[in-house]
N, C-alpha and C positions, 0 to 999 in steps of 0.2 A: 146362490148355492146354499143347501140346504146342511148343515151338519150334523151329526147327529153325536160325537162321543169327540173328546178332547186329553189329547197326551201330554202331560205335563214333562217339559223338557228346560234341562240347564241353559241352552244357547239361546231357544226362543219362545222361554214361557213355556205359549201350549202351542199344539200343533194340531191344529184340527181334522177331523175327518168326514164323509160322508157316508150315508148308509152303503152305499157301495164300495168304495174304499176299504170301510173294514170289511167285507165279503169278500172281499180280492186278498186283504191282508193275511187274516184269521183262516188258520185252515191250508193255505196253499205252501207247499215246503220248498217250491223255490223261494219263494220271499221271506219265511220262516228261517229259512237256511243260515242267511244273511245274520242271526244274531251271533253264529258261533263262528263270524269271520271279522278278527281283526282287526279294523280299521288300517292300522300302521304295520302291518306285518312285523317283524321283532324290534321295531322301535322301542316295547315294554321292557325288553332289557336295558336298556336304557333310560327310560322314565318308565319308574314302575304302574303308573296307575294310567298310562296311555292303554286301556286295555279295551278301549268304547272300540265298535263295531260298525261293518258296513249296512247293520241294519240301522241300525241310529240314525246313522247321515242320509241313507239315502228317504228316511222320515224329514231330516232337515230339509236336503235336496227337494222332495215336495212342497215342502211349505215358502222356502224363498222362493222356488219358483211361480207358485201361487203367488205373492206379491209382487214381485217383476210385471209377470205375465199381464195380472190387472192393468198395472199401468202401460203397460204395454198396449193392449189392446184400447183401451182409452184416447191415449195419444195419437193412436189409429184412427180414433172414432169407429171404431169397429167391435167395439164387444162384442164377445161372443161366450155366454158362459159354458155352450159345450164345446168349442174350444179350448176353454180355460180348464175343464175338467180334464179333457183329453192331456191338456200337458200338464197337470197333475199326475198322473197314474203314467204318463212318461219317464217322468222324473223318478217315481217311485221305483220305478225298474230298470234304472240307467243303469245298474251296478250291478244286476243279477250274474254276469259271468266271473265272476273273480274267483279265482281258485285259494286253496289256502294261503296265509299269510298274504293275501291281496298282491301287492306287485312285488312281491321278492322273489317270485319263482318266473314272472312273464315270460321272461327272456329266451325261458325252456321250452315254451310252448312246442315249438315245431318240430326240438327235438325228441320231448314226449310224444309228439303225435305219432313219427317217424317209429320207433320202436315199437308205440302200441300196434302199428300198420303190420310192421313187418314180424310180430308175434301173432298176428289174426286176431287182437281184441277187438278192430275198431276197422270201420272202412267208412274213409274220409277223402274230402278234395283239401289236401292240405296248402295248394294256390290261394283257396280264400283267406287265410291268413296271411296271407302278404303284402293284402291291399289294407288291414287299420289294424289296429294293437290288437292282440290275440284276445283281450275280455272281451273288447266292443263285438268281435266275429261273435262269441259264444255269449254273447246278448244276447246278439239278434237272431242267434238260433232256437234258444229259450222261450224268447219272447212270440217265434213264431209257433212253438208247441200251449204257451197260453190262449192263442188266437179260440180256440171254442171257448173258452172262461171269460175272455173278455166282451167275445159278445153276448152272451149269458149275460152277463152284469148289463150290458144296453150300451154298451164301449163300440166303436170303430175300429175296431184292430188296426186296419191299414193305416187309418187315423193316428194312432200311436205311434206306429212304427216308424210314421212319416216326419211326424216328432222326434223319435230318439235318434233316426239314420239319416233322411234326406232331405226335408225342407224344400217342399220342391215351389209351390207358389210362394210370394212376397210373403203373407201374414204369415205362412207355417216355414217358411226361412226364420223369420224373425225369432218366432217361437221357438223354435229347435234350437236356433244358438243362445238361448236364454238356458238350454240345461245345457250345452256345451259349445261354447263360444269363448270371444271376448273378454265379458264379463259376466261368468256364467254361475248360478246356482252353486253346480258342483264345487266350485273354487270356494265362494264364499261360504257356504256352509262347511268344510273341511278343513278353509282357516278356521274360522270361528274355534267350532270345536276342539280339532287339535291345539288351537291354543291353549285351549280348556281345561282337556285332558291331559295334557304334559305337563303346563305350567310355565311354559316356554315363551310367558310375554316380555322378548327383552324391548328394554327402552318407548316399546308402543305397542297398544292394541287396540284391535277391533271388533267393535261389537254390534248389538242389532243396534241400537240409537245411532252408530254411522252406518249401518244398511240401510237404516229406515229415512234418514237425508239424501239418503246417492239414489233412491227408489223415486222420492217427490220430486227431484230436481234432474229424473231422466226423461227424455224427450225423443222423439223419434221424426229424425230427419233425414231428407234426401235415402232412403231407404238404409238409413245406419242408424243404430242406437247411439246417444250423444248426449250429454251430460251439461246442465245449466254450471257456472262458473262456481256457484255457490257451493255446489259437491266438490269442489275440487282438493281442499284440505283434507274431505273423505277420504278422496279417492287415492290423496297421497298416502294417507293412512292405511287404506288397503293394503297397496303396492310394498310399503316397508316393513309391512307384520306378516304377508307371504314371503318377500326377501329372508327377514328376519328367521322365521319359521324353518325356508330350506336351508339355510345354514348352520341354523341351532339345532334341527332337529333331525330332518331327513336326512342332510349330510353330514350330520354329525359324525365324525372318525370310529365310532365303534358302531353305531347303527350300519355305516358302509362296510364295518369290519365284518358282524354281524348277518348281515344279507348277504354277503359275499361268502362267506363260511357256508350258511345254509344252501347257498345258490349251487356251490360246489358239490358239498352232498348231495345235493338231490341229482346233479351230473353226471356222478360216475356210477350213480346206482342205476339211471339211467342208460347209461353206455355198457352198465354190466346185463342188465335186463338184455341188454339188444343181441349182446354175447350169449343169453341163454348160461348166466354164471352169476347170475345174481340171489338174493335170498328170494325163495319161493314168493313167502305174504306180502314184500314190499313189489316182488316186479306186477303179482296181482293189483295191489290197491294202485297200482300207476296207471295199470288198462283201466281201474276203475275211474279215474282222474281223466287218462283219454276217452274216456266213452261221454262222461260230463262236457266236456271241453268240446266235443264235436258235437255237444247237442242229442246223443243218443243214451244219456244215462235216463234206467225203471226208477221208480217215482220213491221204492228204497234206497236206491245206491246214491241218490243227492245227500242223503245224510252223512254220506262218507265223507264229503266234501267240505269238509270241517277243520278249522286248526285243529281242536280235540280229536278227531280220528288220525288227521295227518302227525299227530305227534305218539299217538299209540301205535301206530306203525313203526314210524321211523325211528322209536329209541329202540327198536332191536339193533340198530346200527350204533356202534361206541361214540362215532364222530358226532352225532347227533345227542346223544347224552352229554358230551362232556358242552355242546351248543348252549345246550339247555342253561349248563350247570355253569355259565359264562368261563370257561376252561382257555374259549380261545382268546381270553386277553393274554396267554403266552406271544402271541405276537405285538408286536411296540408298531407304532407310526411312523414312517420317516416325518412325516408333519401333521400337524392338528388344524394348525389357524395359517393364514396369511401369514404370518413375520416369519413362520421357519420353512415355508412354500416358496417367496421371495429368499430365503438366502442358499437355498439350493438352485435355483432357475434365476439365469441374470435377466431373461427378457420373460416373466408371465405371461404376456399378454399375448408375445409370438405362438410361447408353447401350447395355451389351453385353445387360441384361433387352429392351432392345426392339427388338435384332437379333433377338436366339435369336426373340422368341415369334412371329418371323415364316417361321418352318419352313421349309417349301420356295416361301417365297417373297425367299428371300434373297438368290439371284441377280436379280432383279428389282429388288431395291434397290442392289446395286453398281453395275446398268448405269445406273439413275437419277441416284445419287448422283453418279457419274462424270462424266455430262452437264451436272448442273448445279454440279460443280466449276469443267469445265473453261469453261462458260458464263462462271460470276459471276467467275475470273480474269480471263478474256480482256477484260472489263470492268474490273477493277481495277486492273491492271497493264499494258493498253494495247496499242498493235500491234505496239512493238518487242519487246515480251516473249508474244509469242503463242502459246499451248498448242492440242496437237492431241489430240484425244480416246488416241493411244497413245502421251502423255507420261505418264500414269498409268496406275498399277495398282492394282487395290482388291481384299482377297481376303478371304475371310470363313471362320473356322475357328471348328470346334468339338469338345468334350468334356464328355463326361457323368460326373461323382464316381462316380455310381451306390452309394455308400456305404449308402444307405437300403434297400436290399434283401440287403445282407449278415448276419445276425442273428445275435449272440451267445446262447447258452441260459443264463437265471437264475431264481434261485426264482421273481421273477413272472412267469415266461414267456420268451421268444423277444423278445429288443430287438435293433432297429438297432441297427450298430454306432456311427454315428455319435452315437448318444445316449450312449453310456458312452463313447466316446473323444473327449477334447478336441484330440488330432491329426487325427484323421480329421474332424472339426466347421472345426477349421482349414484342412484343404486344401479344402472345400468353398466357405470365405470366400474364400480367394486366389485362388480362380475367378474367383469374382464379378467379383476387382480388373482382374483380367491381362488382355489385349488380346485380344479374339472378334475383331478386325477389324485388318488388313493396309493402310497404303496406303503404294504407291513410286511419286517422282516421278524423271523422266528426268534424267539427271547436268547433262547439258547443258544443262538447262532455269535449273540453279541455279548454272551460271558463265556462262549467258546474263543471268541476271535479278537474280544474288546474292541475299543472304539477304531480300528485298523479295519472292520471291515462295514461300519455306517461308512465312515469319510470316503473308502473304495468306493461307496455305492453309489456317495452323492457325485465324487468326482466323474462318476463315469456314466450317470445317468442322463444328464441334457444332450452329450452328443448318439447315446443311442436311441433315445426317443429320436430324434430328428432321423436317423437314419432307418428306425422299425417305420417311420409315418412315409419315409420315402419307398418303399419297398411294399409297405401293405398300398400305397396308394397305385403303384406299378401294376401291381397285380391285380389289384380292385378291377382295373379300369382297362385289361390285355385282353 
């Protein structure tokens, strides 16, 4: 493969490209787009200089996967360099759907599309979002308005596509879970980075010198990617510096705080749009946001599609100014860490098993739980201490170890890692312990009420979680 121009980058050196590559790059404003979107959506409130971008990574995302893939195909005895190119320019566009702030708003998806539907901006089959995350859909809707560019360039489109969505023979299986899999591209260029960017290496990190040992000593067995025993210290290292990362960083208590405040705003401005009572320029730029999201935004309105636009809008809204201006640390945590998550909940392990196993019906139990917090207080604590349904906050996160599909090679075959590493067995334990659930109560609430109404809240909060999870599950499932 021929290169022609080389990007000097903090993670991995340089990152090279091809004369078509930068043709695909330069010039085209969906990919262009990607520099003024966030990488960590308001994570920078939090670590100020996390401000690197999903155009960054998804430059990283090419180039690990360019290295995988090598060896990949090798191990195969299969090289194929247009292959390798093709899952190049893959990888390059794995992230083209992200709306602003990257995944802080996901969640809205359906119900922005829903309103832009029913205002006449936008007509969509809003079912295909049901079947993978709302970005991956408006990828591959993206990806399919690039199809004349990319065959211009002497690219395969289907080729691609078959790369970033289905993998349908053995080699382009393989391939395609090399940018999202197992142990895929995506991951490892996002830890990297965001390590980087935050500063957030607690007690271990990872870098290309452990990429580039877990790359030599990958193997391709019984049709799984599989790792020589030699990676394995890597590969623990991996495993603890992504652990490490979602706890320090992504779920750090004011980043949950944070996404949750902005998730909100952007909800009710949405539910007001839908009412036909909302601010004119904000329920406009949201059809502009659904028209992108379905794949139908003009080759202008992608530039709207910006943190920078999405915050020129939305500080016409106060909530959204005072976001900005970090205002909503007026609410406090009931916990931060494990030791005061444990002394509110006597069994953790029962509690966060019976969030998770409620999937996507777990916004359904914060609004629950919420209501009959803020009920059983108002009861408790009286009228001079009376709570309003946005005295609190409830937010619900998650992470998957995913350790059980990483496979060591031994004489008896191909084992999880987590069966021969007693660290990697261990970070799956600390899971269990560590707080799947968020709640912040209003400042004011607790030098209106003093500590008479945390202690109400912690006493009465394990038996109504168990009874909001008995009741959303009822319903779930009638």
């Amino acid at each position: 493969m021929e290169y022609k121009k080389a990007i000097r980058d903090p993670i991995h050196g340089f990152i090279k490209l091809t004369a078509e590559e930068i043709q695909l790059i330069d010039g085209e404003p969906l990919i262009q787009r990607l520099r003024y979107v966030k990488q960590l959506g308001f994570v920078y409130l939090v670590y100020p200089t996390a401000v690197h971008t999903r155009f960054d990574h998804s430059l990283g995302v090419m180039h690990v996967a360019s290295l995988i893939g090598e060896r990949v195909l090798h191990q195969m005895e299969a090289f194929d360099e247009d292959a390798l190119s093709h899952l190049r320019v893959a990888a390059l566009l794995h992230d083209l759907g992200h709306l602003p702030f990257s995944h802080s708003f996901e969640a809205l998806t359906r119900e922005l599309l829903h309103m832009a539907v029913k205002r006449g901006c936008v007509d969509v089959d809003l079912a295909q979002f049901d079947v993978a995350k709302p970005h991956e859909v408006t990828t591959r809707l993206l990806v399919e308005k690039l199809t004349p560019r990319l065959a211009e360039l002497g690219y395969d489109p289907e080729l691609v596509k078959d790369l970033l969505f289905d993998g349908r023979s053995e080699k382009y299986r393989l391939l395609s879970n090399i940018i999202s899999g197992v142990f895929d591209a995506d991951r490892l260029d996002y830890i990297m980075r965001d390590i980087y960017f935050t500063g957030a290496a607690v007690g271990t990190s990872f870098t290309h010198i452990d990429l580039e040992r877990i790359v030599e000593n990958l193997k391709v067995a019984e049709d799984k990617i599989q790792f020589d025993e030699k990676a394995r210290v890597n590969l623990e290292g991996y495993l603890l510096t992504r652990y490490n990362l979602y706890r320090h960083v992504y779920l750090h208590h004011k980043t949950v705080l944070f996404t949750e405040m902005g998730r909100a705003i952007l909800a009710d401005n949405i539910a007001k749009c839908l009412e036909d009572r909302g601010d004119a320029a904000i329920c406009q730029y949201l059809c502009d946001l659904a028209r992108f999201v379905a794949g139908k935004a003009e080759a202008d309105e992608v530039w709207k599609v910006t943190d920078d636009h999405f915050v020129s809008v939305f500080i016409r809204d106060p909530r959204f100014r005072d976001l900005l201006a970090r205002k909503s640390l007026e609410y406090v945590p009931l916990w931060k860490r494990e030791k005061e998550f444990l002394e509110v909940f006597k069994d953790p392990v029962k509690v966060n098993t019976s969030i998770d196993h409620l999937g996507p019906l777990h916004w359904a139990l914060m609004n629950r739980l919420k209501r009959s917090l803020v009920e059983r207080l108002n009861v408790e604590l009286g009228e001079s201490c009376r709570l309003s349904y946005d005295d609190l906050i409830i937010s619900y996160v998650s992470f998957d170890p995913y350790a059980e599909d990483l496979y060591i090679t031994t004489a008896a075959g191909p084992m999880p890692i987590s069966k021969l590493s007693p660290l990697v067995e261990a970070i799956n334990e600390a899971w269990k312990r560590a707080p799947h659930l968020f709640l912040f109560v209003r400042r004011q609430i607790l030098e209106k009420c003093g500590r008479a109404a945390l202690n109400s809240l912690k006493a009465v909060l394990e038996p109504l979680l168990d009874l909001a999870v008995r009741r959303v599950l009822a319903q779930g499932h009638a």
